[in-house]
C-alpha positions in Angstrom: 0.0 0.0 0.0 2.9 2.1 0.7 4.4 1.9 -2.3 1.6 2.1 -4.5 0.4 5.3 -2.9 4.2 6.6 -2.5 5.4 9.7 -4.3 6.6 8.5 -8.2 9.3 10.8 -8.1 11.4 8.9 -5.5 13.5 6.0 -7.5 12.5 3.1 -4.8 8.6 3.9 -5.2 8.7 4.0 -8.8 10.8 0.6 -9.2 7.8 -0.3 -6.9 5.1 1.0 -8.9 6.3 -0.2 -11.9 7.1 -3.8 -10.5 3.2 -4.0 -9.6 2.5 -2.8 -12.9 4.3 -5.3 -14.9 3.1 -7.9 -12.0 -0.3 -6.9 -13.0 -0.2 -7.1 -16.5 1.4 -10.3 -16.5 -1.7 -11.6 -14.1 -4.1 -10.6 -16.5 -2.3 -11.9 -19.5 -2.1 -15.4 -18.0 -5.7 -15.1 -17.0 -6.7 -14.4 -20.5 -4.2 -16.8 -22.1 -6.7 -19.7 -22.5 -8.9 -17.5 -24.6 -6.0 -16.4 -26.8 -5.9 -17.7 -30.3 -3.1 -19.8 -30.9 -0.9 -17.0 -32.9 -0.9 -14.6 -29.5 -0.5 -17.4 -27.6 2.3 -18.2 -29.2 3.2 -14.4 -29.6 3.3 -14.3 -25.9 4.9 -17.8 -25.2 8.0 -16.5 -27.6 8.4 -13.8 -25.8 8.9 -15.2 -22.5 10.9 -17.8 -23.8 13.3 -14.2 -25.0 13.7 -13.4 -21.7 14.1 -16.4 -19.8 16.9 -17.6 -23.1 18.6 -14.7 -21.7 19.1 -15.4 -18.0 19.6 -19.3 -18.8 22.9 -17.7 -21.4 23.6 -15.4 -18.0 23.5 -18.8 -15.5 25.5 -20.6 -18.3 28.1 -18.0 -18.1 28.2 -17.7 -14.5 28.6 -21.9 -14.4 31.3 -21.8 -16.9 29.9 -21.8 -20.4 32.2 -19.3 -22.0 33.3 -19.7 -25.3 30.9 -20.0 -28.3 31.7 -23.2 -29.0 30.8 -24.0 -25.6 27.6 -22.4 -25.5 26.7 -24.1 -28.8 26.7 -27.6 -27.1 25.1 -26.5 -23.9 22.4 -25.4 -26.2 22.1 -28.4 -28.0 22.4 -30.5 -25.4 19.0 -29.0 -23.9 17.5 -29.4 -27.2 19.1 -33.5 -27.7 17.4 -33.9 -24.2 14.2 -32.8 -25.2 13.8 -34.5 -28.7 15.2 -37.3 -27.7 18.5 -37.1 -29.2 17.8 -34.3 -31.8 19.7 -31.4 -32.2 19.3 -28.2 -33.8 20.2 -29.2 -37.2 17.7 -32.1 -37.0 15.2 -30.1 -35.7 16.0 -27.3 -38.2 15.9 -30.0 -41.0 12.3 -32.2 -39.5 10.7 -28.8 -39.7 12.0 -28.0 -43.8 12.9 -24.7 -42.3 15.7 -22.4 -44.7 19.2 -21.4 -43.7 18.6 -18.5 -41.4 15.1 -19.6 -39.7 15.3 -20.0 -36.1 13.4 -22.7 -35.2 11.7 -21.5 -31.8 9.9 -19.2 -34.8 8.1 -21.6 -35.9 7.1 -23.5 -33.1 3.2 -23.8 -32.3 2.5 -22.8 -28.4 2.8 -26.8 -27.0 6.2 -26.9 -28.5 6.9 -23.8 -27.5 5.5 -24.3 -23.5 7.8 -27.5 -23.2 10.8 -25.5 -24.2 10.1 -22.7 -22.1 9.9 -25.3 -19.3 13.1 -27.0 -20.1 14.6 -23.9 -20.0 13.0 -22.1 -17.2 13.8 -25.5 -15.1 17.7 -25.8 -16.4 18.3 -21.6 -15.4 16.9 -22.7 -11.6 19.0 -26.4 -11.3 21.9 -24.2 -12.6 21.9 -21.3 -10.5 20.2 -23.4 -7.3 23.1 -26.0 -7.7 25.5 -24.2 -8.3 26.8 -25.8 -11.3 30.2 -25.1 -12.1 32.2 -26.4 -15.2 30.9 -26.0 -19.1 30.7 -29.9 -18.9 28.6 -30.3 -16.0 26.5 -27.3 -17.2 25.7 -29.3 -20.5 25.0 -32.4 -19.0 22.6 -30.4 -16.7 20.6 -29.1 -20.1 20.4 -32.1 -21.6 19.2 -33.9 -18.6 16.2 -31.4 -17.7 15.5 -31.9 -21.2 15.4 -35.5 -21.2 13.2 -34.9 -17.6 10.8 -32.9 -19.6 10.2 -35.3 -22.2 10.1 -38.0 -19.7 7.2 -36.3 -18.6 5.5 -35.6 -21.7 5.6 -39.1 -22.4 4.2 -40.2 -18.8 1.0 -38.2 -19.2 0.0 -39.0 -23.3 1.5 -36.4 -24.4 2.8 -35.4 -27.8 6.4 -36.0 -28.4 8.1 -32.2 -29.3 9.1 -33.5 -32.5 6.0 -34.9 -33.9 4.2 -31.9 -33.2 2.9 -29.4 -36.4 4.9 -26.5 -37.8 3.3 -23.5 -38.0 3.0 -22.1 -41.4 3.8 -18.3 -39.9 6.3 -17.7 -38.0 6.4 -15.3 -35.0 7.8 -12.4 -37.3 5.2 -12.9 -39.8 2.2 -12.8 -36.9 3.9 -9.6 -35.4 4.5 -8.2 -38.8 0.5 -8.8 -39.5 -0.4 -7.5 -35.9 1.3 -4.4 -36.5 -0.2 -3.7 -39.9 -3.9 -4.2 -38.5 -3.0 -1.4 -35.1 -1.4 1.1 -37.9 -5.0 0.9 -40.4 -6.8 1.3 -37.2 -4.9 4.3 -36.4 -6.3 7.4 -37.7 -3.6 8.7 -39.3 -1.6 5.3 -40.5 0.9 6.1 -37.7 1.1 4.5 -34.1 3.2 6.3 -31.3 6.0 3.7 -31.9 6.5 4.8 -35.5 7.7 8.2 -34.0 
């Protein structure tokens, strides 16, 4: 209550304002998720997976997972886990995507859910274990991803793999969104175009 009736203009108060904000929003996106279509759900799905990508590369790096090569095979790893011993090229290849597609893009949101839980999952065992070493980090990935499939499999579900590629992929949706907000807009123009 404090916070939220505090004075704006004091750092502390706004970082708190805008923390119950964001808190909010996210609260009433989650709420509404299950009567999103499945482009904003995967819209919305993509970009957590953004942010939590970029504290599981932080963790990585904190546990040891330094050079690119390095990083390379602590990302596959996660993936090999997952598919059950694909990596990205396979994945990349299984979903006839072209040289430059990433494949989280085209993803539908049940694809994109399990990953986000791999990942999500393999940042926490990471930090919470204190994992040090670029081998032990891998091995780490690729076991949370195995765990997750493991899982999928327990309760009927559908293997990653064998699940649909979207014919859009996230760019193209966003691209689409933003072309139906600027003809709505009186003058052609949102406030992000300036």
């Amino acid at each position: 209550m404090i916070v939220q009736n505090g004075d704006p203009r004091k750092e502390v108060i706004a970082l708190g304002q805008t923390y119950f904000a964001i808190q909010t929003y996210r609260q009433e996106v989650a709420d509404h998720f299950n009567e999103l279509d499945e482009d904003n759900r995967r819209l919305v799905v993509r970009g957590d997976i953004k942010q939590w990508n970029q504290m599981l590369a932080e963790t990585a790096h904190n546990a040891g997972v330094i050079t690119n090569e390095e990083f390379a095979f602590f990302q596959n790893a996660g993936y090999m886990g997952l598919y059950g011993g694909l990596d990205v090229d396979d994945i990349h290849t299984r979903k006839q995507l072209e040289v430059g597609q990433k494949i989280l893009d085209y993803m539908g949101s049940t694809e994109l859910i399990a990953n986000l839980f791999r990942i999500s999952q393999t940042e926490e065992k990471l930090r919470k274990d204190k994992v040090q070493g670029a081998e032990k980090a891998t091995s780490v990935h690729y076991n949370v991803g195995k765990e997750v499939r493991n899982a999928i499999e327990k309760i009927g579900g559908t293997m990653p793999e064998d699940l649909p590629t979207p014919e859009k992929s996230i760019q193209q949706i966003e691209k689409e969104q933003m072309e139906r907000l600027r003809s709505k807009a009186k003058n052609g123009k949102l406030m992000l175009d300036e």
